[in-house]
C-alpha positions as CSV (number, residue, x, y, z in Angstrom):
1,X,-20.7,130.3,16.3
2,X,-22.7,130.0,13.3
3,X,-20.3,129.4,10.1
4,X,-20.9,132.0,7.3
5,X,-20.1,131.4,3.7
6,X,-19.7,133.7,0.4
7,X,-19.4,132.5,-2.9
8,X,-20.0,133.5,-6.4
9,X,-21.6,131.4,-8.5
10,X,-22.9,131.2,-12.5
11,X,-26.7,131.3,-13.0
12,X,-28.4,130.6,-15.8
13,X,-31.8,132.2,-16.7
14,X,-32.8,132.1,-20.6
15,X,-29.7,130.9,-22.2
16,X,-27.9,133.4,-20.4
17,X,-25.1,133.6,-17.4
18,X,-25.0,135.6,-14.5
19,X,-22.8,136.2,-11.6
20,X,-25.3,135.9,-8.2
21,X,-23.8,136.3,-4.8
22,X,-25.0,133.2,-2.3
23,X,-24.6,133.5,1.6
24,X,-24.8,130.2,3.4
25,X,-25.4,129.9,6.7
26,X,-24.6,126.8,8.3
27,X,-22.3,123.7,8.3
28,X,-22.7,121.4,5.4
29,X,-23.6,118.2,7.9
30,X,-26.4,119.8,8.7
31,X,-29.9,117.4,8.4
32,X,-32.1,120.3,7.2
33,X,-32.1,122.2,4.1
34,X,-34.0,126.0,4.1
35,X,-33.9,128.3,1.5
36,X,-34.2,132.0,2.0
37,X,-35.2,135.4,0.1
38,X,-34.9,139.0,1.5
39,X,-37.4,141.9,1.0
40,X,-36.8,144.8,-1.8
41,X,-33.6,146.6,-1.5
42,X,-32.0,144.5,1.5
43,X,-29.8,141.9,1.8
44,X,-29.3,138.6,3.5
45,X,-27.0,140.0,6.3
46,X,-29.5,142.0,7.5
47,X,-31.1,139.1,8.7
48,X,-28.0,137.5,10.4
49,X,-29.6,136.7,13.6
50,X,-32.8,135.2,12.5
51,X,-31.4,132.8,9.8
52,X,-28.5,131.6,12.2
53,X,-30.6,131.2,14.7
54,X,-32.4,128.4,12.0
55,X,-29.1,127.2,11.3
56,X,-28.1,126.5,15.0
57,X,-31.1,124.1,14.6
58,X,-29.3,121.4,12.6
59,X,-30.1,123.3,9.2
60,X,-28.1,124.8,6.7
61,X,-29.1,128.1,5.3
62,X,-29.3,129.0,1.5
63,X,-29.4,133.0,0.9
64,X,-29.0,133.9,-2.7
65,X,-29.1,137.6,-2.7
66,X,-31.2,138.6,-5.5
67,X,-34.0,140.9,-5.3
68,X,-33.9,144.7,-5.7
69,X,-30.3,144.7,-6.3
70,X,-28.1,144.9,-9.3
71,X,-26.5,141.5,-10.8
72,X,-24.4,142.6,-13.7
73,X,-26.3,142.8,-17.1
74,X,-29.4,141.1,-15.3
75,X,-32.3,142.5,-16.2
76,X,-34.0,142.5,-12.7
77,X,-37.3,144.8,-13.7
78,X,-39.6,142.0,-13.8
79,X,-40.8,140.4,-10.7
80,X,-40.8,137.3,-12.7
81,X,-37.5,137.2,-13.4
82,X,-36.4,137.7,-9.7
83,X,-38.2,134.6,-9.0
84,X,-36.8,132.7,-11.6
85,X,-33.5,134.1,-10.8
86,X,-34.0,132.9,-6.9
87,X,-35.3,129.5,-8.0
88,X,-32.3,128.9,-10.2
89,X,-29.9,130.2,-7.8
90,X,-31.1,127.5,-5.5
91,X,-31.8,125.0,-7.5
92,X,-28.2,125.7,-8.8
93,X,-27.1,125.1,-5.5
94,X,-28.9,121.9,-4.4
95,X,-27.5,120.0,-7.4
96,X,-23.9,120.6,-6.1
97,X,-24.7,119.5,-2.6
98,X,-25.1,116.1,-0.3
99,X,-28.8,117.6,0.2
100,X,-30.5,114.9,-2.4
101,X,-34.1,115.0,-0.4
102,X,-34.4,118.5,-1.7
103,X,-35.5,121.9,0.9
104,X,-37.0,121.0,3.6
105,X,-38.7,124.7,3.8
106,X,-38.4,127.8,2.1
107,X,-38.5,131.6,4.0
108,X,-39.2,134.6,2.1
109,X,-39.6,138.2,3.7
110,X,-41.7,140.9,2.0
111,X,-41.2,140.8,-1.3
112,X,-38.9,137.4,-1.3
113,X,-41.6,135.9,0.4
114,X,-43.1,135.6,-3.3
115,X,-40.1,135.5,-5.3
116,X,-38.8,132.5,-3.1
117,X,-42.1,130.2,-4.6
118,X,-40.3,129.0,-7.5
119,X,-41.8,126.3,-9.7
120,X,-38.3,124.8,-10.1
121,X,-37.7,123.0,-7.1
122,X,-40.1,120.9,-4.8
123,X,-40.1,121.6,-1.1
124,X,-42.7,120.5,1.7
125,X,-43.2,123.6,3.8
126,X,-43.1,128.1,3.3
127,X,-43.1,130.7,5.7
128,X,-43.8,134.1,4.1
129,X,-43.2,137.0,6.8
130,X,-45.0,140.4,6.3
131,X,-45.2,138.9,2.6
132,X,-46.3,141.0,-0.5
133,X,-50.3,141.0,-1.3
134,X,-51.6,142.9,-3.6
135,X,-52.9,146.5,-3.1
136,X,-55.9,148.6,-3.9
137,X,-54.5,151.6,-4.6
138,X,-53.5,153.1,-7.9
139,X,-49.8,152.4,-9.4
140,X,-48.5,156.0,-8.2
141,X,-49.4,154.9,-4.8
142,X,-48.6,151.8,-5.1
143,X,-44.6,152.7,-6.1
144,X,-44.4,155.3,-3.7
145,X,-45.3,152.5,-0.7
146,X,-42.8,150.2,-2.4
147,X,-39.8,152.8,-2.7
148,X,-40.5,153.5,1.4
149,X,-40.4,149.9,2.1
150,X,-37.6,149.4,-0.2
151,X,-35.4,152.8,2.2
152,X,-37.2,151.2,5.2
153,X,-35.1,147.9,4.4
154,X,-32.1,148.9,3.5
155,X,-32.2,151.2,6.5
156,X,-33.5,149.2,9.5
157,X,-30.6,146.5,8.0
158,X,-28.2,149.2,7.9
159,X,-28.8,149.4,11.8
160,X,-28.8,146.4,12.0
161,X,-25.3,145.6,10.4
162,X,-24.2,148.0,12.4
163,X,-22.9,145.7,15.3
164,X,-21.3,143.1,13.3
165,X,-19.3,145.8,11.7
166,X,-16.1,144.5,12.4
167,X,-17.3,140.6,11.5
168,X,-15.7,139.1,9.0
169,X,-19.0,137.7,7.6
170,X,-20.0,141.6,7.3
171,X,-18.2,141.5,4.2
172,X,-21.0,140.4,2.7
173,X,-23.0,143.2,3.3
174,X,-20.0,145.3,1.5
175,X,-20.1,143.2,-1.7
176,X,-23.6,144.5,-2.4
177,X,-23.8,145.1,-6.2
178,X,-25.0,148.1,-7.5
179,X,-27.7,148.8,-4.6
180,X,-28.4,152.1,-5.9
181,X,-29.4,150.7,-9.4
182,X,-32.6,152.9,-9.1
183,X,-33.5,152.4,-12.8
184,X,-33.9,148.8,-12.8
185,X,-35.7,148.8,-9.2
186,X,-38.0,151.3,-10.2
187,X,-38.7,149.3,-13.0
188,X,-39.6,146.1,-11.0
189,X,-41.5,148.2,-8.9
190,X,-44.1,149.1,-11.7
191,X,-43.8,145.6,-12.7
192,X,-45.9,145.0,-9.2
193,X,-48.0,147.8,-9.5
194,X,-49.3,147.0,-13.2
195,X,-49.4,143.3,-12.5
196,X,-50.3,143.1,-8.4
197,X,-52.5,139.9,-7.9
198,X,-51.9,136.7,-5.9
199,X,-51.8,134.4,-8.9
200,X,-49.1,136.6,-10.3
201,X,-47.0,136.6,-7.1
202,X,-47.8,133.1,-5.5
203,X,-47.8,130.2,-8.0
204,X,-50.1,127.2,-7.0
205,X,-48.6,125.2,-4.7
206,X,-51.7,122.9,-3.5
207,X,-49.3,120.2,-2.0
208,X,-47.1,122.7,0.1
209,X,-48.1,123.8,4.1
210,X,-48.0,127.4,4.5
211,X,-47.7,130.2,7.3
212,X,-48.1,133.8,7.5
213,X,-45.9,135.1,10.3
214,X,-46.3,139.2,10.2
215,X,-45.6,142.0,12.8
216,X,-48.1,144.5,12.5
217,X,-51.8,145.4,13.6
218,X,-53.2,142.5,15.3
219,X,-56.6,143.4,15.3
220,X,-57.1,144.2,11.7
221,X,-54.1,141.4,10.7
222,X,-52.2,143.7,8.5
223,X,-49.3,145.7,8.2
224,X,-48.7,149.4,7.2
225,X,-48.6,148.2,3.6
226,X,-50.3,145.0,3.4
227,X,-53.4,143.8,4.2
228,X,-53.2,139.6,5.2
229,X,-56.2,139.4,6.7
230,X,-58.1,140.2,3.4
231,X,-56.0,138.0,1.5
232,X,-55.5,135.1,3.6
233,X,-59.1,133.1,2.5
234,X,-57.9,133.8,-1.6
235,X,-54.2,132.9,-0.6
236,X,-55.4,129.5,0.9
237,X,-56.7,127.9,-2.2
238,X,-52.9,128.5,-3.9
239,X,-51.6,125.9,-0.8
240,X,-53.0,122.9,1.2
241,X,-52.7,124.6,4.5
242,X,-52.3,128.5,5.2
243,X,-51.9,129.5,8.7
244,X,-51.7,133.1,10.0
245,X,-50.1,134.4,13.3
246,X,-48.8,137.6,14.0
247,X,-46.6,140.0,16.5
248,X,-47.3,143.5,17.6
249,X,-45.4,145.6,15.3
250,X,-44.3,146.3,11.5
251,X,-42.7,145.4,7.7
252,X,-39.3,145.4,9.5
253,X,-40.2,143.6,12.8
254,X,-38.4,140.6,11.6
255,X,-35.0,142.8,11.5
256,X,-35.1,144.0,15.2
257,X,-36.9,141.2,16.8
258,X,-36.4,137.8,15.3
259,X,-37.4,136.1,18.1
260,X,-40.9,135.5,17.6
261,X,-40.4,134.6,14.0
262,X,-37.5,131.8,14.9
263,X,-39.5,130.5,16.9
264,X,-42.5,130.1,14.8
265,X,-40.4,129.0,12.0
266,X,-38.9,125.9,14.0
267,X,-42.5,125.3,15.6
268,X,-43.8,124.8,11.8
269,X,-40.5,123.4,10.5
270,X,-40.5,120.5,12.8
């Protein structure tokens, strides 16, 4: 069994502090260090099986849960300051740890597969699943597609939580803050549509290995939001190596079939 760990801990982001929850999956001897970032509106228990599963492989897990919820008096309506709230969460963490070689690789899902790329912390290796790309249609559409991934989210995780009700690491799930803030995440969700281009989400990262893992359409290599396909030859030139490889099925597929993406993950990782 997989140990599961909740703590509190105070972030700093502009000369300010803040309260961020951090789940950690894992046992602290572990040889590998991988940071994670949910999608918009979900949380890190959601993906219990899939980032256990990484753990059982000699790694410990590092899930601050950030974006698309509240953290009290953060001002979470800027994607930017979700990713600099991610990076410092676990950049806060690796200076408290025996982990002095840094993250060995970094997973981000949806939306945290571009909020995870912080430029605070140096890591060899990314996996973004069914990550955010920009879209072509106007702003209106554009936060109507994000408020049905954000329900889809927080509903396929819902189901999901659903059999570990009675786990004691389910209390996680249960100390969600302020889900429901729908001022603030509607807020961060224009900040996407006014400001939706790679260079915006994905910092440079010329020196880092990447891979797109996605469930969706095959064929066209996109999801029923996002478009990789079309993005993939622009994404490369922000990392040294971009690979792309996908599953039959949607956004959510990590959430109800994590088996292909674990064991993509630990092909890539190593």
């Amino acid at each position: 069994m997989v140990p599961i760990r909740v703590e509190e801990k105070t972030i700093t982001v502009n000369c300010n502090d803040y309260l961020v929850e951090i789940l950690m999956f894992g046992d602290w001897k572990a040889k590998r260090l991988v940071g994670f970032s949910q999608g918009f509106l979900a949380h890190p228990i959601f993906y219990k099986e899939f980032l256990e599963g990484i753990a059982k492989n000699d790694a410990l897990v590092v899930a601050p849960n950030v974006n698309g919820v509240k953290i009290k008096n953060y001002d979470n309506g800027n994607f930017k300051s979700c990713q600099e709230m991610v990076g410092n969460s676990l950049e806060f963490f690796l200076k408290g740890s025996l982990f002095d070689k840094g993250y060995d690789l970094l997973i981000g899902h949806s939306t945290g597969a571009a909020s995870v790329q912080s430029e605070r912390i140096e890591y060899p290796k990314t996996v973004l699943i069914n990550p955010l790309m920009p879209v072509d249609y106007n702003p209106g559409g554009f936060c109507s597609k994000a408020i049905r991934i954000g329900f889809n989210q927080f509903i396929s995780g819902n189901i999901k939580a659903v059999k570990h009700l009675f786990s004691p690491e389910v209390k996680a799930f249960y100390a969600m803050k302020g889900l429901t803030n729908l001022t603030k995440n509607l807020a961060l969700v224009r900040d996407f549509s006014n400001n939706g281009s790679l260079d915006y989400f994905y910092p440079k990262k010329e020196n880092i290995e990447a891979l797109i893992l996605y469930g969706g359409n095959l064929e066209e290599e996109r999801d029923e939001f996002f478009d990789f396909g079309r993005n993939k030859d622009k994404l490369k030139s922000h990392f040294r190596t971009l690979g792309l490889q996908g599953i039959k099925g949607g956004h959510e597929e990590l959430m109800y079939n994590s088996s292909f993406f674990l064991k993509k993950t630990l092909e890539f990782l190593g």
